[in-house]
C-alpha positions in Angstrom: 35.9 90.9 128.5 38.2 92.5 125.8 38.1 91.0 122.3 40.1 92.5 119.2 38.8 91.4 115.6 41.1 91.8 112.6 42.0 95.6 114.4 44.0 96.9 111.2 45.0 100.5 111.0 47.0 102.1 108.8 48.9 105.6 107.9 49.2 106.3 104.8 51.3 103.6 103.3 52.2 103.1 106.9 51.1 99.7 108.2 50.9 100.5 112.6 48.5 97.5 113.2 48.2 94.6 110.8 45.0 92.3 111.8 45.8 92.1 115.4 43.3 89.5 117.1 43.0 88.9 121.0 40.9 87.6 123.4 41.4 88.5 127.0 39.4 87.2 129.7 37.7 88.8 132.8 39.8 89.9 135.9 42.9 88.8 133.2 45.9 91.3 134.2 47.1 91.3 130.1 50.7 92.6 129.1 51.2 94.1 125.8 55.0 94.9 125.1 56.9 95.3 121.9 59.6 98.2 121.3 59.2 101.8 120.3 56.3 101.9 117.4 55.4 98.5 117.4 51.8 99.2 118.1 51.2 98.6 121.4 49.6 103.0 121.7 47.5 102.6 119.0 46.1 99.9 119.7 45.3 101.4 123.1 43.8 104.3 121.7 41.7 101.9 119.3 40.0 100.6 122.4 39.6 103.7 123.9 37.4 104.7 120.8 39.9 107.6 120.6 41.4 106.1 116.6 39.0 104.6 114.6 40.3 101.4 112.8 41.0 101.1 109.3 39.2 97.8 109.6 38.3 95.5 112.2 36.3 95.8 115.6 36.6 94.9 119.0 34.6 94.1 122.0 34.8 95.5 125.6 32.2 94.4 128.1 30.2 93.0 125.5 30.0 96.5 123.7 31.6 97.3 120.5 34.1 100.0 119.9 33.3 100.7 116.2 29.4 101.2 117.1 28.7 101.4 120.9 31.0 104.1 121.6 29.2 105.3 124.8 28.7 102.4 126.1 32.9 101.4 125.7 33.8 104.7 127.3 31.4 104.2 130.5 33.0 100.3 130.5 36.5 101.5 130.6 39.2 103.3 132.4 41.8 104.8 130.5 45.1 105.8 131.8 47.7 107.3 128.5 51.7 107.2 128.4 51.5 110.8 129.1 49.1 113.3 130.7 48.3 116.7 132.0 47.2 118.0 135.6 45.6 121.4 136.3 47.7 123.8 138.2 45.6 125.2 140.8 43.2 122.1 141.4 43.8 120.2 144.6 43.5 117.0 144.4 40.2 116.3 145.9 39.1 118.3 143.2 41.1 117.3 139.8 38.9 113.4 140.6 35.8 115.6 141.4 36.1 117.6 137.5 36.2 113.9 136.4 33.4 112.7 138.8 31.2 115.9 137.1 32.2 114.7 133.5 30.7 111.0 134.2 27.6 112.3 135.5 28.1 111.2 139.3 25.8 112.7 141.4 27.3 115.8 143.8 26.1 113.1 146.9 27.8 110.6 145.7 31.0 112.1 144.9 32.5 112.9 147.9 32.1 109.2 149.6 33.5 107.9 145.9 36.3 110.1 146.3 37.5 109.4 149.6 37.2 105.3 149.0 39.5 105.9 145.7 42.1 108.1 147.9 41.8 105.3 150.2 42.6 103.0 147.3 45.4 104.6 146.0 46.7 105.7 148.6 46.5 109.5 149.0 44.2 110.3 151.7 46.7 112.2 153.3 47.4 114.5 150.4 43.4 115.2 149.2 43.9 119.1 150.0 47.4 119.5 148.6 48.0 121.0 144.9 48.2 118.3 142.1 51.0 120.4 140.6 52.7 120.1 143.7 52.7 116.2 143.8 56.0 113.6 143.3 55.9 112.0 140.0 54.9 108.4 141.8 52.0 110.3 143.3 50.8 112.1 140.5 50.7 108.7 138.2 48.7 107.3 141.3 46.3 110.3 141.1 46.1 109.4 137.5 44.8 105.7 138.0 42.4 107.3 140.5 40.4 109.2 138.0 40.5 106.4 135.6 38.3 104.6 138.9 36.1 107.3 139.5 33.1 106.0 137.4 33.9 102.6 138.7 35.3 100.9 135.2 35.3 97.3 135.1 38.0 97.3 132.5 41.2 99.5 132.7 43.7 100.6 129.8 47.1 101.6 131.1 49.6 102.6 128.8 53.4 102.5 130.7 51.7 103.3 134.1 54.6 103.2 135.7 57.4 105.1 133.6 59.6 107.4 135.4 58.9 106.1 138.9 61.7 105.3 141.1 62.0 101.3 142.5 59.4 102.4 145.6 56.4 103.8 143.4 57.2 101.0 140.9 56.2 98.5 143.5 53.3 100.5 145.2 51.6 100.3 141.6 52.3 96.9 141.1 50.3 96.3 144.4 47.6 98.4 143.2 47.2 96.6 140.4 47.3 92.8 141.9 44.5 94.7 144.3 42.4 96.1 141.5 42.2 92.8 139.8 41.5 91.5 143.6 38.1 93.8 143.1 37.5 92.5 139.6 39.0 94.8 137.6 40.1 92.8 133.6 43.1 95.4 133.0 45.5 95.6 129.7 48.7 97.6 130.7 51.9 97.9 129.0 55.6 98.5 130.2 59.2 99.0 129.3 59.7 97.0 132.6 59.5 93.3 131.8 60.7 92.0 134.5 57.8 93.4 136.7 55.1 92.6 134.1 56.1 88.8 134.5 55.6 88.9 138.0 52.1 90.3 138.0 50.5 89.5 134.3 48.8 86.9 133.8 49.2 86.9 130.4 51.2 89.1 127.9 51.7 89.7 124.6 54.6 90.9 122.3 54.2 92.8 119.7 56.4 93.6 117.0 55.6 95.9 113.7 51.8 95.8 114.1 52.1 91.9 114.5 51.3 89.8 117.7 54.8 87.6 117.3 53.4 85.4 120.7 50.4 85.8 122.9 49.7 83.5 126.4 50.7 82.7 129.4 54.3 84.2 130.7 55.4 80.3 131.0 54.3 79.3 128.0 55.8 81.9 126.1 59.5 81.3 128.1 59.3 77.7 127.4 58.3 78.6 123.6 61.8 80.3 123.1 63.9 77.6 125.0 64.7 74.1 123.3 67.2 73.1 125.9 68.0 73.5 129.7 69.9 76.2 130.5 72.5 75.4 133.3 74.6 77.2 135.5 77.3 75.6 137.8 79.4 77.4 139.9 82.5 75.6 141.6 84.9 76.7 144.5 88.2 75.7 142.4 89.2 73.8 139.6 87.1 75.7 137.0 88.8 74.7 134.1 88.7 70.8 135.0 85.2 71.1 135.1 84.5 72.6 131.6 87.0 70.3 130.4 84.5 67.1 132.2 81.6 68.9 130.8 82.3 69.8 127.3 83.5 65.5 127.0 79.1 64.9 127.4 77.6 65.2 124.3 74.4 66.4 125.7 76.6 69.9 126.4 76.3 72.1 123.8 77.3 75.9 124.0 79.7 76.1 127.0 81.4 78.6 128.3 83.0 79.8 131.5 83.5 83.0 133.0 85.7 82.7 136.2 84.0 79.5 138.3 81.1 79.8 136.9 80.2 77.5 133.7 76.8 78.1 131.6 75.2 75.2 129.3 72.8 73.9 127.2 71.9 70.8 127.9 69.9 68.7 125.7 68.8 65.3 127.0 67.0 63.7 129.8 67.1 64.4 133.4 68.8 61.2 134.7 71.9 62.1 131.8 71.8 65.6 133.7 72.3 64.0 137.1 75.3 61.5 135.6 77.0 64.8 134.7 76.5 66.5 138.5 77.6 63.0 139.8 80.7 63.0 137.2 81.8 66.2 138.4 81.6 65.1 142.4 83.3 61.8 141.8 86.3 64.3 140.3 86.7 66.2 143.5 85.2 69.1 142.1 83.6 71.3 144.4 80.3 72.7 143.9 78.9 75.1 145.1 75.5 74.8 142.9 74.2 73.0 139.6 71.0 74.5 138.8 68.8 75.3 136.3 68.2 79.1 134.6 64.6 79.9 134.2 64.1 81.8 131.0 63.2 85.5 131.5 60.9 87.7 129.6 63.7 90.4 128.4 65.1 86.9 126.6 61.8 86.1 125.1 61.2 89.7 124.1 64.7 89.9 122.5 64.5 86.3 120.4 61.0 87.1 119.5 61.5 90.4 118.4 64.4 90.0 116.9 62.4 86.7 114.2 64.4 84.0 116.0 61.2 81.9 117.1 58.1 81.6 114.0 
């Protein structure tokens, strides 16, 4: 549904995309993240045929960006990091300006407007001011005008900055639900933790370079060569890091209060002599599990060149 060529661009002697290539797949929810001036805007702005490429091309419903610019624009849904509402326009009318500028028929406009208030959940405020809205609803109004023209692809850049814990998980919904409908979307985020729980996929960027690209679980078990393990005890903390730093399977150990975190490299049934070692001590546990990597880990190590 979305496919990126070689995308180069640069300013200058400033490099901001070097020969980025991706391939994202229909009803795909994709996250691109990568710090502050990594690449991740321009790159949105490339696909919305709003920055022409210093090389390169890309695909979006089967139409190209460099040469089918029409034909992208009516295929896509573009929501940007930061935008504008019109003082004075209520909000049945701010999506009915953007119903006019895709050429929706007057008859048609009204039943499209009250389904995507529906969606989004505004109904109740389609007569109020959009100057007058809460930040949460005016980002939701945003991602309804991006709908208006029925898009089957969507471009969201940090939909949901600023917005307090509620909002943030009202547009997480609503983006599980647009993908529900069929939507392919490509959004990025500051918030990683949320992006792993409703990506499909994701991407980290760094200086204009895709450092990893995949599924979230493939990309954690890229950064990760051992177990991570956590073991928390009632007592006796110290005589437990003292029985666990004596296997050599145990490598960087360390304790904070009862609570011991390892590495541990080696097979499972090694893992289970060490739980078993520590019972037959008297040592009392209160768990021995293992630590699922996290994205803000895989972001940091990858970002920071610690994984090729």
């Amino acid at each position: 549904m979305i496919k990126i060529v070689n995308f180069t661009k640069k300013y200058d002697h400033f490099l901001a995309v070097d020969r980025l290539n991706l391939d994202i797949e229909k009803t795909d929810i994709y996250g691109l993240i990568g710090p502050n001036g990594a690449g991740k805007t321009t790159t949105f702005k490339f696909l919305s045929t709003l920055l022409p490429a210093s090389s390169g091309d890309a695909t979006i419903n089967g139409f190209s960006v460099v040469r089918q610019i029409q034909d992208v624009r009516r295929s896509i849904g573009y929501m940007p990091d930061a935008f504008g509402v019109y003082d004075g326009m209520r909000v049945w009318e701010f999506l009915d300006f953007f119903g006019v500028a895709y050429g929706i028929p007057r008859h048609r406009r009204a039943k499209i407007i009250d389904d995507i208030l529906v969606l989004v959940d505004l109904t109740g405020k389609r007569d109020e001011l959009v100057n007058g809205l809460s930040r949460g609803m005016k980002q939701r109004l945003c991602l309804a005008k991006t709908l208006v023209h029925d898009p089957p692809v969507l471009i969201l850049d940090e939909p949901a900055s600023g917005l307090d814990p509620r909002a943030r998980v009202e547009m997480k919904e609503l983006l599980r639900e647009l993908r529900a409908m069929g939507k392919t979307i490509i959004v990025s985020s500051h918030i990683l933790s949320e992006l792993a729980e409703y990506c499909t996929k994701i991407g980290i960027i760094e200086r204009g370079k895709l450092r990893a690209n995949g599924e979230v679980r493939q990309i954690l078990a890229q950064i990760r060569e051992h177990t991570l393990i956590e073991i928390q005890v009632l007592d006796r903390a110290k005589d437990a890091e003292t029985i666990a730093s004596r296997c050599p399977m145990v490598k960087n150990l360390k304790g904070v209060g009862n609570v011991l975190r390892l590495e541990f490299k080696g097979p499972v049934e090694k893992m289970a002599e060490l739980h078993t070692e520590l019972v037959q001590a008297g040592i009392r546990l209160l768990w021995f599990r293992e630590v699922e990597p996290n994205l803000e880990e895989a972001f940091l190590k990858l970002t920071k060149g610690e994984v090729n």
